[in-house]
C-alpha positions as CSV (number, residue, x, y, z in Angstrom):
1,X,8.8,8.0,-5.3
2,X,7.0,8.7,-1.4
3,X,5.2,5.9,-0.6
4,X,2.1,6.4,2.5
5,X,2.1,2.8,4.4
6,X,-0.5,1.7,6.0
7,X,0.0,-0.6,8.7
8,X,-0.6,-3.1,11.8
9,X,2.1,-3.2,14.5
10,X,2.1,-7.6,14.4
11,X,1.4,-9.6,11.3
12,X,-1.2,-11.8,13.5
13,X,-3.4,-8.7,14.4
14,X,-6.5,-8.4,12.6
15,X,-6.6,-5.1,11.0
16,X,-8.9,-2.4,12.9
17,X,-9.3,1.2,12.1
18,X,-8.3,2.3,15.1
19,X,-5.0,0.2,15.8
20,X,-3.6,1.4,12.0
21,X,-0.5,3.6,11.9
22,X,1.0,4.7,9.1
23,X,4.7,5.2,7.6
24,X,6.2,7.1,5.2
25,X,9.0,5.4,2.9
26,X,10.9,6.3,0.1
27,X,11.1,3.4,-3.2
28,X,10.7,2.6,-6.9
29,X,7.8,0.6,-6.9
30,X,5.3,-0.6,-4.6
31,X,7.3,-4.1,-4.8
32,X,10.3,-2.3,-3.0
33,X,8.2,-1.2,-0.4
34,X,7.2,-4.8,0.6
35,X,10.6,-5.6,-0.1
36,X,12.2,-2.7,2.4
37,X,9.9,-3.6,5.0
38,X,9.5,-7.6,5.1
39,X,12.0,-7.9,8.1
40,X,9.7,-5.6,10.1
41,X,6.8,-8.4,11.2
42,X,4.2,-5.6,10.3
43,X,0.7,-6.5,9.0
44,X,0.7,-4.3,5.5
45,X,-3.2,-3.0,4.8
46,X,-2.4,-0.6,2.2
47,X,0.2,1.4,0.3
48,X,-0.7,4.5,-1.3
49,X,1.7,6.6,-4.0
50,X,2.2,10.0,-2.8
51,X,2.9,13.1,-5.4
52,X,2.5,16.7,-5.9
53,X,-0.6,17.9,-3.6
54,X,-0.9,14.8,-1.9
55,X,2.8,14.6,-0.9
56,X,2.4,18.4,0.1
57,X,-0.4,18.0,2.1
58,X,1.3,15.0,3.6
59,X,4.5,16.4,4.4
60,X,2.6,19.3,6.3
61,X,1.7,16.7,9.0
62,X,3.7,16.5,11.9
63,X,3.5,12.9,11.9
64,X,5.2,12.7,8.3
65,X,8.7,11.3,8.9
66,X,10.9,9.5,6.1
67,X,11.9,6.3,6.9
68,X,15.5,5.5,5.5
69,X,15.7,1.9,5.0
């Protein structure tokens, strides 16, 4: 599954609208996600599942990158 991360560059940052970036990652579960990305001293706000139209429209975006992790 394509998971949509939502995220805050340092851990210590309180999260602001403006300041979130996002990152697309490939996993099982939402679990593996955390898991894939605990070494990256990111602040996590939200993951989102991404599938059919959503993925679509996602994948559309020029900022849509898959990380490999």
């Amino acid at each position: 599954m394509i998971f949509k991360v939502l995220y805050q560059e340092l851990a210590s940052e309180v999260p602001v609208r403006e300041n979130t970036h996002s990152l697309y990652i490939e996993a099982s579960n939402e679990r593996d996600v955390r898991y894939k990305l605990k070494d990256r001293g990111i602040n996590i706000e939200f993951i989102q599942t991404l599938e059919g139209e959503q993925l679509a429209y996602e994948e559309q975006s020029e900022d849509y990158i898959l990380e490999t992790v």
